[in-house]
C-alpha positions in Angstrom: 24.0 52.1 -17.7 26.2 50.1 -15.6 23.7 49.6 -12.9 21.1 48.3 -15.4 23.9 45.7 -16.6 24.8 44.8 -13.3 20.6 43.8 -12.4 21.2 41.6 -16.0 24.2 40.1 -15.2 22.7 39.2 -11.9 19.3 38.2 -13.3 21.3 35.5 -15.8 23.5 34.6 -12.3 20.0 33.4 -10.9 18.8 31.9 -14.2 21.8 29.4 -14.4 21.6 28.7 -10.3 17.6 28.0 -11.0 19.0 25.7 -14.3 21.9 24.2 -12.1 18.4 23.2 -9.5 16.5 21.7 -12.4 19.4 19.6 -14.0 21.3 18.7 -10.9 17.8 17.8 -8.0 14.8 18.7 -10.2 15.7 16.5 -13.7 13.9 13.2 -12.8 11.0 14.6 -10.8 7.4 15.5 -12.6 8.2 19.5 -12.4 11.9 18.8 -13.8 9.7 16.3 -16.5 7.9 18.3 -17.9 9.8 21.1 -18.2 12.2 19.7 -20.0 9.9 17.1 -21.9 11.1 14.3 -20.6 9.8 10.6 -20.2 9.9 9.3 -16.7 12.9 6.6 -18.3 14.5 8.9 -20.4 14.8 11.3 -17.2 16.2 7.5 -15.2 18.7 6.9 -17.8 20.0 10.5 -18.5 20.4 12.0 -14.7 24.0 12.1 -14.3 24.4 13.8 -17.6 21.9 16.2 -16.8 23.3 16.6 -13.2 27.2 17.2 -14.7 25.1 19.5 -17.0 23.8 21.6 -14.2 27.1 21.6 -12.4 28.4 23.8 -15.4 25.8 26.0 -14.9 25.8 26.5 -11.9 29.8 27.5 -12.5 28.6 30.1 -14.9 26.6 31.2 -12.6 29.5 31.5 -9.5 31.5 33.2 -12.4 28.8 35.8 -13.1 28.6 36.6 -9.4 32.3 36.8 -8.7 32.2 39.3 -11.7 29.6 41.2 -9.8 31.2 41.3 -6.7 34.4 42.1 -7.4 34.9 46.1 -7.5 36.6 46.1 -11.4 35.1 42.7 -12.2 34.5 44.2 -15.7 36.3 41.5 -17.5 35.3 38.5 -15.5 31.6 39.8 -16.1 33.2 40.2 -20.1 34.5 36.1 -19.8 31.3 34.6 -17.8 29.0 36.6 -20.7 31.0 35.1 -23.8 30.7 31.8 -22.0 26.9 31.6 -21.6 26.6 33.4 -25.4 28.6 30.4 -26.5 27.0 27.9 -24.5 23.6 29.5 -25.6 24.5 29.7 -29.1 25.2 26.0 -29.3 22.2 25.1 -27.5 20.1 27.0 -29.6 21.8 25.4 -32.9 21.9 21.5 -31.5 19.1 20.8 -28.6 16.2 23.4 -28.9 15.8 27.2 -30.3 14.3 28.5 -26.8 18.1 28.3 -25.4 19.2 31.0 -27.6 16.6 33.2 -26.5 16.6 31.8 -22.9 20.3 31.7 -22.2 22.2 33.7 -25.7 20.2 36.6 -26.1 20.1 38.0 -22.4 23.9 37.6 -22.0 24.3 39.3 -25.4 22.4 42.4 -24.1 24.2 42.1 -20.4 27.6 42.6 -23.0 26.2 45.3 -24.8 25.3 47.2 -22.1 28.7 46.5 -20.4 30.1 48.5 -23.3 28.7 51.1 -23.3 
């Protein structure tokens, strides 16, 4: 079980490096556009957010790998999970209902699975 936690944990690792790309280098490009929705000024005028955005993920992401690299990592794997479940969790209640299930839901099983 812990080996099938471990392939989660580090599929969500790559997720948030590949959302720390699209916010931080991607956001104002056509491929970062339209994934996110955006209008060519909107993406102009909300860059640095997105990029200081995308710098948070990608320290989720260094957080989930540390976890996985260390040999008891257990509860830095534990702290880096809750982090993206919250972070998920208020996405998914503020911005858009695809974050839970994107970014809460995965990390929720990850946890689960950690447990057991």
């Amino acid at each position: 079980m812990q080996l099938i936690a471990n392939i989660i944990v580090g599929v969500i690792a790559g997720l948030h490096i590949g959302f720390l790309i699209l916010e931080m280098f991607l956001w104002q490009t056509p491929f970062g556009r339209k994934t996110f929705g955006l209008t060519p000024d909107f993406a102009a005028q909300s860059a640095k957010l997105a990029a200081n955005q995308g710098l948070y993920n990608g320290f989720l992401a260094a957080g989930l790998i540390w976890g996985l690299l260390t040999p008891d990592g257990f509860y830095i794997k534990v702290f880096f999970l809750s982090c993206v479940i919250v972070a998920g969790l208020y996405g998914g209640l503020t911005v858009k209902k695809s974050i839970l299930i994107i970014q809460a839901v995965p990390a929720i099983i990850a946890l689960v699975l950690l447990h057991l």
